[in-house]
Structure formats: C-alpha cells, structure tokens
The first five atom37 places (N, CA, C, CB, O) and aatype in JSON, in Angstrom:
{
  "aatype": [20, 20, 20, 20, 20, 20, 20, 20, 20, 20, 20, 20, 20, 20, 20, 20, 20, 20, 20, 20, 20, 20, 20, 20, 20, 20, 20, 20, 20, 20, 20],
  "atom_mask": [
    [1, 1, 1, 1, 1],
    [1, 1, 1, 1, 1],
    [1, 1, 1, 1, 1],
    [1, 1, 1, 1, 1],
    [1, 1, 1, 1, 1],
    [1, 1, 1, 1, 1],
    [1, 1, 1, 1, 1],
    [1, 1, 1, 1, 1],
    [1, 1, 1, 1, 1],
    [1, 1, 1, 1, 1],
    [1, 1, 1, 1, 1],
    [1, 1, 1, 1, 1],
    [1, 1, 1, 1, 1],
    [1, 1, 1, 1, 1],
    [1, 1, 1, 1, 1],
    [1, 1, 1, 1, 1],
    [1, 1, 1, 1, 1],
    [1, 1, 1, 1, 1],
    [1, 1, 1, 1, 1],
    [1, 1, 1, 1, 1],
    [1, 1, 1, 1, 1],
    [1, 1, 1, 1, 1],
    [1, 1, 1, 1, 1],
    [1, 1, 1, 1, 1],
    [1, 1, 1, 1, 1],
    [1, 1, 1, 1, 1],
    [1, 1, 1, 1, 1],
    [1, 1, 1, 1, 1],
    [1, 1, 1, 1, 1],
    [1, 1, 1, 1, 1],
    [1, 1, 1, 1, 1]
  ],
  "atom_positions": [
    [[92.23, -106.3, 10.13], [93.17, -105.66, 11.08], [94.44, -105.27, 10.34], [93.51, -106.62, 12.29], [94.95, -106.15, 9.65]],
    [[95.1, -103.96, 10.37], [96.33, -103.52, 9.65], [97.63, -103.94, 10.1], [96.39, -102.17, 9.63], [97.8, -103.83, 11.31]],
    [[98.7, -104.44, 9.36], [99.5, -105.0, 10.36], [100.1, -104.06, 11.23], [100.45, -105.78, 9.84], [100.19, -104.46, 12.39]],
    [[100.55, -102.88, 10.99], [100.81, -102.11, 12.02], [100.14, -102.25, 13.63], [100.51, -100.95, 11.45], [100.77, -102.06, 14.67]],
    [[98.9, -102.57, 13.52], [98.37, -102.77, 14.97], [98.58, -104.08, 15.09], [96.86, -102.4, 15.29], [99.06, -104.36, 16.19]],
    [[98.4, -105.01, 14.36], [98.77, -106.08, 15.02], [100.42, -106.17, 15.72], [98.49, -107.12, 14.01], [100.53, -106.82, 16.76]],
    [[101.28, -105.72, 15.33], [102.5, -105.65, 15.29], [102.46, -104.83, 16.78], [103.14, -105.0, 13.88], [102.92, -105.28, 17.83]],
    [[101.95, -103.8, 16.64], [101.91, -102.76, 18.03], [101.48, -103.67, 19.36], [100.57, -101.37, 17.83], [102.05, -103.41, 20.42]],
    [[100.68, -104.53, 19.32], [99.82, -105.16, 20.4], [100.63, -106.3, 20.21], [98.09, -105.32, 20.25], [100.42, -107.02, 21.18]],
    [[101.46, -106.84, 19.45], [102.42, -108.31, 19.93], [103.84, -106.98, 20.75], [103.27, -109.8, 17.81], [104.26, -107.06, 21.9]],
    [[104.11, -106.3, 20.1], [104.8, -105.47, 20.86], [105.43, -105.35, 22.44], [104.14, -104.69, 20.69], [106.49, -105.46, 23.05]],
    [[103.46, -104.95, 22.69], [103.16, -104.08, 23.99], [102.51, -105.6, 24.53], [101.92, -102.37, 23.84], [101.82, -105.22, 25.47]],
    [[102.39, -106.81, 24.47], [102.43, -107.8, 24.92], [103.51, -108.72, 25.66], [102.07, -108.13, 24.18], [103.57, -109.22, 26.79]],
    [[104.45, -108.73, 24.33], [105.89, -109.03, 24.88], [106.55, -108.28, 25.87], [106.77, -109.0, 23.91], [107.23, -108.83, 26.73]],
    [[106.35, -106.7, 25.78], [106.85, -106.35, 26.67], [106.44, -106.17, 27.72], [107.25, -105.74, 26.48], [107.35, -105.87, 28.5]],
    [[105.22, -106.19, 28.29], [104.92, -106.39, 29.54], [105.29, -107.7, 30.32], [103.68, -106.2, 29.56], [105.64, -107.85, 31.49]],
    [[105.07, -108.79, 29.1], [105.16, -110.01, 29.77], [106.58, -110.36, 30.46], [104.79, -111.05, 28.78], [106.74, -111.15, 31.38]],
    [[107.75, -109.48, 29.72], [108.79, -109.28, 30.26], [109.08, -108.5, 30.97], [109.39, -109.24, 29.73], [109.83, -108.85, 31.88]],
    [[108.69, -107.28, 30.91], [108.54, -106.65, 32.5], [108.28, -107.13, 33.6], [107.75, -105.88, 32.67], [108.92, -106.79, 34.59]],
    [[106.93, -108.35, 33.68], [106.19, -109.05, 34.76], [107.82, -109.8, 35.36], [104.66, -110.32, 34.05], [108.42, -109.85, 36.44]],
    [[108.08, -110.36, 33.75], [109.35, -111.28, 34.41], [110.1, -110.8, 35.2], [110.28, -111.75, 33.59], [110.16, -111.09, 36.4]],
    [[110.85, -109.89, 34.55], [112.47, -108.99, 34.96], [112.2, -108.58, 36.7], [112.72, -107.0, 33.73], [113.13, -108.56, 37.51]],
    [[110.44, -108.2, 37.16], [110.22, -107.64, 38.39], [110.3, -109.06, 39.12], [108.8, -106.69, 38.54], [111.21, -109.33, 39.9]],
    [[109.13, -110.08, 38.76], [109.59, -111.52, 39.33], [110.87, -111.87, 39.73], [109.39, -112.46, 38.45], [111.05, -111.8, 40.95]],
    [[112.03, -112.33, 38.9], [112.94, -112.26, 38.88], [114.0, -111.62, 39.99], [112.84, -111.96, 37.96], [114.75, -112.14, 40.82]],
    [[113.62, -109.89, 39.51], [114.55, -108.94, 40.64], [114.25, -109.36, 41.83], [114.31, -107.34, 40.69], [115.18, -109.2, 42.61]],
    [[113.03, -109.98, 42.44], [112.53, -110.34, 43.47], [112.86, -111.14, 44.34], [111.76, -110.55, 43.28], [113.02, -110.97, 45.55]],
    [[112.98, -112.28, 43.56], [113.98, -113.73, 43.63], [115.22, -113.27, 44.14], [114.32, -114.55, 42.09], [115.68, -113.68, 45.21]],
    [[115.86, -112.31, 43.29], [117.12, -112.17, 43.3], [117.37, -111.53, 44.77], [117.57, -111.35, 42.08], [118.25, -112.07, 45.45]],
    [[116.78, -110.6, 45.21], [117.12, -109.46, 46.17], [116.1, -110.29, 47.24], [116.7, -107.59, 45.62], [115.86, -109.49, 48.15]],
    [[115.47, -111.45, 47.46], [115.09, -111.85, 48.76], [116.26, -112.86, 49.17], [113.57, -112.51, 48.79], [116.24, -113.41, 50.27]]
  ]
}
C-alpha cells in the first residue's frame, strides 16, 4: 500500500469521525 493512500484514508476517516461528532454535539447543544 503507498503511503499516500494510506495517509488519504486516515484523512477521510478522521474527518468524518469528526463530522459525526461536531453534528452530535450541535445537537446536544441546540436541544
């Protein structure tokens, strides 16, 4: 595997997983 893709897919991992959060979160916040 090249690190470029590995790097791309920890990427686009982290950032979803923080997206999931930030929407969780806003959720919390605004109920």
């Amino acid at each position: 595997m090249p690190v470029a893709e590995a790097l791309s897919w920890l990427i686009a991992i982290i950032a979803g997983s923080s997206l999931i959060f930030a929407v969780l979160a806003y959720r919390s916040v605004m109920r």
